[in-house]
MITIZA-847507 format. One record per residue (C-alpha): residue in three letters; y, z, x. Coordinates in nm, 2 decimals, decimal comma. Layout:
REM residues N
[ALA [Y Z X]] ...
//
This chain:
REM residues 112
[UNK [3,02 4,34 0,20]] [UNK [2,83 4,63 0,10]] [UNK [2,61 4,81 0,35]] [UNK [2,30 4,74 0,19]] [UNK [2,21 4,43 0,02]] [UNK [1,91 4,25 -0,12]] [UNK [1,69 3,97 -0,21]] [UNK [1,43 3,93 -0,43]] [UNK [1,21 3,61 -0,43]] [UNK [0,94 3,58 -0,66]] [UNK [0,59 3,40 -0,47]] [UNK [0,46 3,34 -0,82]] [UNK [0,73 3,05 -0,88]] [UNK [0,82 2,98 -0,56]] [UNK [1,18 3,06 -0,67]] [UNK [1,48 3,36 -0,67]] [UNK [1,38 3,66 -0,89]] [UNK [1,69 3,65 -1,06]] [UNK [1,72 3,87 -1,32]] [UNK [1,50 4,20 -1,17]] [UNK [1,69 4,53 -1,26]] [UNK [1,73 4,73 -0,96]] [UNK [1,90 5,08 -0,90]] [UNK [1,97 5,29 -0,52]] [UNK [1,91 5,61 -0,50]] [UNK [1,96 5,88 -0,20]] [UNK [1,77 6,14 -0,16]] [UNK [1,98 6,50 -0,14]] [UNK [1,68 6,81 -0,13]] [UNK [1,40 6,72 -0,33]] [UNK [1,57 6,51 -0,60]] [UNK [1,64 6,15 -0,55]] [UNK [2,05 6,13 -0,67]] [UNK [2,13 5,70 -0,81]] [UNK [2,42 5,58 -0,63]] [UNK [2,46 5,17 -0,77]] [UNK [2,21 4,95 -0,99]] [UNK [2,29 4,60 -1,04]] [UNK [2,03 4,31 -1,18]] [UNK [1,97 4,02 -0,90]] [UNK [2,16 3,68 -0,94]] [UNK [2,05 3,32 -0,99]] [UNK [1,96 3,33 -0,60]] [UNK [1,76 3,67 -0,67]] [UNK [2,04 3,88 -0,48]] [UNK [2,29 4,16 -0,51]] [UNK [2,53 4,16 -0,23]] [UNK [2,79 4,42 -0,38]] [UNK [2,57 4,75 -0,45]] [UNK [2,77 4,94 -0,25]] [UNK [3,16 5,01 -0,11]] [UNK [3,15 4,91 0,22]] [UNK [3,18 5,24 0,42]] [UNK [3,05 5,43 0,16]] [UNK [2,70 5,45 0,37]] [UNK [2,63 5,80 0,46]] [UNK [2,29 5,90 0,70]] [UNK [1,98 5,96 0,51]] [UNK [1,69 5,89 0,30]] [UNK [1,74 5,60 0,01]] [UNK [1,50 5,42 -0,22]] [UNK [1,52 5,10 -0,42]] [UNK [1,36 5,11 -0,69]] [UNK [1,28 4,72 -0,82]] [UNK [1,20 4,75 -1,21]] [UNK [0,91 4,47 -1,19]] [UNK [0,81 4,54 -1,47]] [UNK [1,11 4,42 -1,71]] [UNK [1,12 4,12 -1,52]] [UNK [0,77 4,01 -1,55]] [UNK [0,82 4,07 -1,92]] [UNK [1,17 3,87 -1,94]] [UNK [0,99 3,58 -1,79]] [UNK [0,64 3,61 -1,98]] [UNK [0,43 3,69 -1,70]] [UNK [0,19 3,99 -1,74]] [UNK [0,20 4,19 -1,39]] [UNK [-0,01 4,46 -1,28]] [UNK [0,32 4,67 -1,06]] [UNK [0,59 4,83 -1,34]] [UNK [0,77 4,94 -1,05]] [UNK [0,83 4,86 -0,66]] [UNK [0,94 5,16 -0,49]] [UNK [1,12 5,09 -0,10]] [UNK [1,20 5,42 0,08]] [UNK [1,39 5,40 0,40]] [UNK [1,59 5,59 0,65]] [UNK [1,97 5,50 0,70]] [UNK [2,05 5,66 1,10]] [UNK [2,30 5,46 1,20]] [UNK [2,58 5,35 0,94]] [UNK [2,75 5,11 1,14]] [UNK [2,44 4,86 1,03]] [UNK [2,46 4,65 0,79]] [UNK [2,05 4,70 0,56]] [UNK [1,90 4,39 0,42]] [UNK [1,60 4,48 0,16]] [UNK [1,41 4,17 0,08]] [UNK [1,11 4,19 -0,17]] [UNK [0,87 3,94 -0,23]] [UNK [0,72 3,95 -0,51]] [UNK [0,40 3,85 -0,74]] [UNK [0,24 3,94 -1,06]] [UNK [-0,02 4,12 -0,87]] [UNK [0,14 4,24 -0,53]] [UNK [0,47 4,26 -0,34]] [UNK [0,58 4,35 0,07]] [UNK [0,89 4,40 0,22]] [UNK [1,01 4,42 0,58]] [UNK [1,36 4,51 0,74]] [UNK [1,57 4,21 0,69]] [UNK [1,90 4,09 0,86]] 
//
């Protein structure tokens, strides 16, 4: 399983966000470097981003293109983007990023 995995869910629908483009990135200096994208599955996840030990310490950021799926679905949102920046110290952990998302807001928290 890879190191870091997520789920979308879209509060609009009350259903998955499947289909939401989403790419990882790590931060090296000031430039953020893309390691995996994928696009989220019928059950609004992506469970494979990642090799499993491939995690290395640092800063990452998933960036949740909001904005092509509110247009694939016909729904005019307000965010293009979601940007999630976090901190990887410990690489023996397993990193859940939920997102939970609306046409006119979205949160996140740690998952498990």
């Amino acid at each position: 399983m890879s190191p870091i995995t997520t789920h979308a869910l879209d509060t609009r629908s009350g259903r998955p966000a499947s289909g939401l483009p989403i790419t990882l990135s790590k931060r090296e200096g000031d430039a953020w470097r893309p390691l995996a994208s994928g696009v989220t599955n019928s059950d609004g996840r992506i469970a494979d981003l990642l090799e499993p030990g491939s995690l290395t310490p640092g800063v990452y950021q998933m960036r949740f293109d909001t904005g092509a799926y509110h247009e694939a679905i016909g729904v005019d949102g307000f965010y293009p983007e979601a940007l999630i920046t976090f901190e990887i110290k410990d690489t023996s952990e397993h990193y859940h990023i939920p997102l939970l998302l609306s046409p006119f807001g979205y949160s996140t928290y740690r998952g498990s």
